[in-house]
Backbone as CSV, one residue per row, in Angstrom:
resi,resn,N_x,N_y,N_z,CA_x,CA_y,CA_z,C_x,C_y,C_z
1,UNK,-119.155,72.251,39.557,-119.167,71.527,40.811,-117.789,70.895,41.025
2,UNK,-117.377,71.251,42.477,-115.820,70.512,42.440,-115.718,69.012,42.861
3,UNK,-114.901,68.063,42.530,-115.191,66.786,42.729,-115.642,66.399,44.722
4,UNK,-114.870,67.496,45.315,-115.457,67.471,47.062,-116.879,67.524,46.779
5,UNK,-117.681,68.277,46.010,-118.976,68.219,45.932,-119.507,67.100,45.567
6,UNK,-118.769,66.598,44.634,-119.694,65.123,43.415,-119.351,64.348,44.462
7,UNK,-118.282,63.625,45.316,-118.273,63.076,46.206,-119.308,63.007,47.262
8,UNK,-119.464,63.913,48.152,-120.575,64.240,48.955,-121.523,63.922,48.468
9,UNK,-122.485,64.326,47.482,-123.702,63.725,46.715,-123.607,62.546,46.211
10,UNK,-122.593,61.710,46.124,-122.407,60.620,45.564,-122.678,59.442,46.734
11,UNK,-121.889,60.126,47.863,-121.793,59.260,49.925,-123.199,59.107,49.792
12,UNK,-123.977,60.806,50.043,-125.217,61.007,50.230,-125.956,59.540,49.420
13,UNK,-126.006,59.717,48.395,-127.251,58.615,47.289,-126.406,57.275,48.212
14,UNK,-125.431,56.964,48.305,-125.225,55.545,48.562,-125.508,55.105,50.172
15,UNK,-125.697,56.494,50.987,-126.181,56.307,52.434,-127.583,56.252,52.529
16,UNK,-128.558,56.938,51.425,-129.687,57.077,51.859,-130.173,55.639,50.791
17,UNK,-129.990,54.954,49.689,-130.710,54.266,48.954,-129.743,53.584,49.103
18,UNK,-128.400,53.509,49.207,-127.848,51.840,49.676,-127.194,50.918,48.188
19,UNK,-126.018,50.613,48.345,-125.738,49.489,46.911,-126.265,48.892,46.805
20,UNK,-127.426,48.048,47.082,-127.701,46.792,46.213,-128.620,48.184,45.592
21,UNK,-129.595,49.168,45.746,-130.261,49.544,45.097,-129.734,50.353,43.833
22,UNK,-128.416,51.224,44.148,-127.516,51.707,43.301,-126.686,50.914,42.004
23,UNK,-126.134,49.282,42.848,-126.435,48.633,41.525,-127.863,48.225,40.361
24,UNK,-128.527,48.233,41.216,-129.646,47.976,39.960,-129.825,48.961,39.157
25,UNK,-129.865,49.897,40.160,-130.264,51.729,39.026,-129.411,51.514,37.815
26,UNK,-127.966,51.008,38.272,-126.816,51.234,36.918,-127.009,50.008,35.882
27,UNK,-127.769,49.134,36.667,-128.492,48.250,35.176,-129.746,48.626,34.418
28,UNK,-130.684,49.594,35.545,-131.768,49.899,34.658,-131.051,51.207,33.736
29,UNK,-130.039,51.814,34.044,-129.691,53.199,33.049,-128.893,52.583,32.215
30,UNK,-128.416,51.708,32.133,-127.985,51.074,30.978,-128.405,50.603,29.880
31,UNK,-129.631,49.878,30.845,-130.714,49.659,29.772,-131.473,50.408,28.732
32,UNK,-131.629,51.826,29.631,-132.105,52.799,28.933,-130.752,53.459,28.036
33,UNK,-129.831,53.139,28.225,-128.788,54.070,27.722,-128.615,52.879,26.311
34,UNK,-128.663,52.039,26.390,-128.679,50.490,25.066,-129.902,51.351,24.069
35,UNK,-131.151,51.203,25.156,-132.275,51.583,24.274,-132.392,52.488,22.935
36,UNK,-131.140,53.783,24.287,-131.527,55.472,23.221,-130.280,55.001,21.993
37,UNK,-129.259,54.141,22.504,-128.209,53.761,21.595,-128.820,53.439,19.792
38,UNK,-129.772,52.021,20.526,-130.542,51.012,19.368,-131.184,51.782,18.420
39,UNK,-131.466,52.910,18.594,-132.453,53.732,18.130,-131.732,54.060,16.761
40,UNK,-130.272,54.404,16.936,-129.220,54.914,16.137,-129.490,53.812,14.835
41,UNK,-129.660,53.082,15.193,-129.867,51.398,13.922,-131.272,52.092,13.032
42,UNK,-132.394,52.023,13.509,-133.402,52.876,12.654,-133.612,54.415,12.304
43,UNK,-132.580,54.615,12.557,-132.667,56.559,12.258,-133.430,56.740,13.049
44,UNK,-133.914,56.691,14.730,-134.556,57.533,14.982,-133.995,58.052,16.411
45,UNK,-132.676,57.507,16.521,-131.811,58.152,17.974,-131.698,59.668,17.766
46,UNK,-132.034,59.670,19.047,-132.402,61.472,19.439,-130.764,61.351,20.232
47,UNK,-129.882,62.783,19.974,-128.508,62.934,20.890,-128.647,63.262,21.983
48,UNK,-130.056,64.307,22.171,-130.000,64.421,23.794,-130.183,63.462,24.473
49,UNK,-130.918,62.155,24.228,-131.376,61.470,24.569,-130.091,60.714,24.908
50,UNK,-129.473,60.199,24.251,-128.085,59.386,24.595,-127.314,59.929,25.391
51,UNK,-126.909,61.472,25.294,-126.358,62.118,26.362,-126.451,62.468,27.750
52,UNK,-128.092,62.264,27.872,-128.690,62.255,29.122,-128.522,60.792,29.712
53,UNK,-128.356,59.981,29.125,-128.323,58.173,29.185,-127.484,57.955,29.876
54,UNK,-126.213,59.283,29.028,-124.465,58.778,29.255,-124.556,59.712,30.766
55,UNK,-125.249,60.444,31.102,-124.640,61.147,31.957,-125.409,60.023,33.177
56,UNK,-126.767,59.424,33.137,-126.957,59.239,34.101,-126.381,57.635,34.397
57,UNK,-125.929,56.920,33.806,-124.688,56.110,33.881,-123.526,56.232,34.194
58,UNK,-122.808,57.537,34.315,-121.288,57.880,34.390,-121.514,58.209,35.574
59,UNK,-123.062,58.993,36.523,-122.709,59.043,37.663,-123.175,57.810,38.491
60,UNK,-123.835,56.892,38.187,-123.829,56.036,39.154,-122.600,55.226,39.100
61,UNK,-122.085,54.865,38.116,-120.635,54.620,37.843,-120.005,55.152,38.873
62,UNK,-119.979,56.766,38.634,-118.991,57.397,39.516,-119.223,56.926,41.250
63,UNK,-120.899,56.663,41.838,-120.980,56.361,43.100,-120.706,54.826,43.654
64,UNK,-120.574,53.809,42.392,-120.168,52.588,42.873,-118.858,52.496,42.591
65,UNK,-117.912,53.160,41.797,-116.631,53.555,42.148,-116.083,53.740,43.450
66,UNK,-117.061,54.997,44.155,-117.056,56.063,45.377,-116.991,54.452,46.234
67,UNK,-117.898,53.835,45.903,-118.003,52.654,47.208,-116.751,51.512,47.110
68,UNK,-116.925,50.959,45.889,-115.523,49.885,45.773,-114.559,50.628,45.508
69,UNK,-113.771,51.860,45.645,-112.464,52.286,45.506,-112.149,52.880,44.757
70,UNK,-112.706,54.248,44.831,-112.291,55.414,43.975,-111.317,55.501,43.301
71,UNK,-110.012,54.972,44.153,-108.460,55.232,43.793,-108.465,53.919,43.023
72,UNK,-108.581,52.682,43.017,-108.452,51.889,42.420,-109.103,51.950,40.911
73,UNK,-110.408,52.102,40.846,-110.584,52.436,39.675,-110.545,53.408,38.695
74,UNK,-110.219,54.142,38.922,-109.246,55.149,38.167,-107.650,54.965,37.910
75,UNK,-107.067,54.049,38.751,-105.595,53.232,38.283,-106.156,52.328,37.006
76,UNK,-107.371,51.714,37.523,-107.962,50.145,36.772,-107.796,51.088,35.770
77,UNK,-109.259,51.919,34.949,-109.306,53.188,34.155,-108.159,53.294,33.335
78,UNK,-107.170,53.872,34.146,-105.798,54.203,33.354,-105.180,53.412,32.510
79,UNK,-104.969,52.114,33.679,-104.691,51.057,33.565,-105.060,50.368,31.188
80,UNK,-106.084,50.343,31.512,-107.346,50.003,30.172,-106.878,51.221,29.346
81,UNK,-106.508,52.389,29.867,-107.018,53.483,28.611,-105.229,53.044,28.053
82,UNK,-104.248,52.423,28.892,-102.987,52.802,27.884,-102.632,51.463,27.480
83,UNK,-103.576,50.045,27.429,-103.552,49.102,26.850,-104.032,49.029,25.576
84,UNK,-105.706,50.277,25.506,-106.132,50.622,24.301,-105.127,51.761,23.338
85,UNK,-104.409,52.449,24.028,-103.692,53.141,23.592,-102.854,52.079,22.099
86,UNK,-102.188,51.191,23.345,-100.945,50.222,22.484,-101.919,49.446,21.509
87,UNK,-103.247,48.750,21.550,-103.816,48.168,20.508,-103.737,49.187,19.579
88,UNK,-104.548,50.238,19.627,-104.523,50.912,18.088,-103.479,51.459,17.790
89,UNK,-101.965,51.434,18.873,-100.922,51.914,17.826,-100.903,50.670,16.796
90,UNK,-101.038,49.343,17.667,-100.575,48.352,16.593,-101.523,47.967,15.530
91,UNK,-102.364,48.441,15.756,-103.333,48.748,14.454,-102.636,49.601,13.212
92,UNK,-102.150,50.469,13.354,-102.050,51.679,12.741,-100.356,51.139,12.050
93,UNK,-99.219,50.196,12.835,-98.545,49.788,12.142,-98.600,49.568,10.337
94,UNK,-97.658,49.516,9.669,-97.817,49.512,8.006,-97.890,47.640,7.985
């Protein structure tokens, strides 16, 4: 699917069910995504299970992105991934 597509389906969910409802979804899949996590603590986390968690979190992610600023958070994103970058170089210092 090309991102013109994930976009479109992304407008779509936030025109027909609306942000305040889209934020909650991304707290209840979180919840569930904690849940399949916790599981990992008693040996009994299933991977599909977490992976399905992660996916259905990354896209509502991706549609409240779509709404507060696609372009911005993916600078923000960047932003974070090359601050974590510089922590664990300085981790890794002797």
């Amino acid at each position: 699917m090309t991102e013109k597509e994930r976009l479109k389906i992304q407008n779509a969910a936030l025109n027909i069910d609306g942000i305040r409802y889209q934020q909650w979804k991304l707290v209840e899949e979180c919840g569930e995504l904690l849940n399949a996590i916790a599981k990992v603590k008693t040996k009994a986390a299933n991977v599909e299970e977490i992976i399905t968690e992660l996916a259905d979190v990354s896209i509502i992610i991706e549609q409240l992105a779509y709404f507060y600023g696609l372009d911005d958070f993916k600078k923000e994103r960047e932003r974070k991934l090359i601050r974590l970058k510089e922590r664990l170089q300085e981790k890794l210092k002797p």
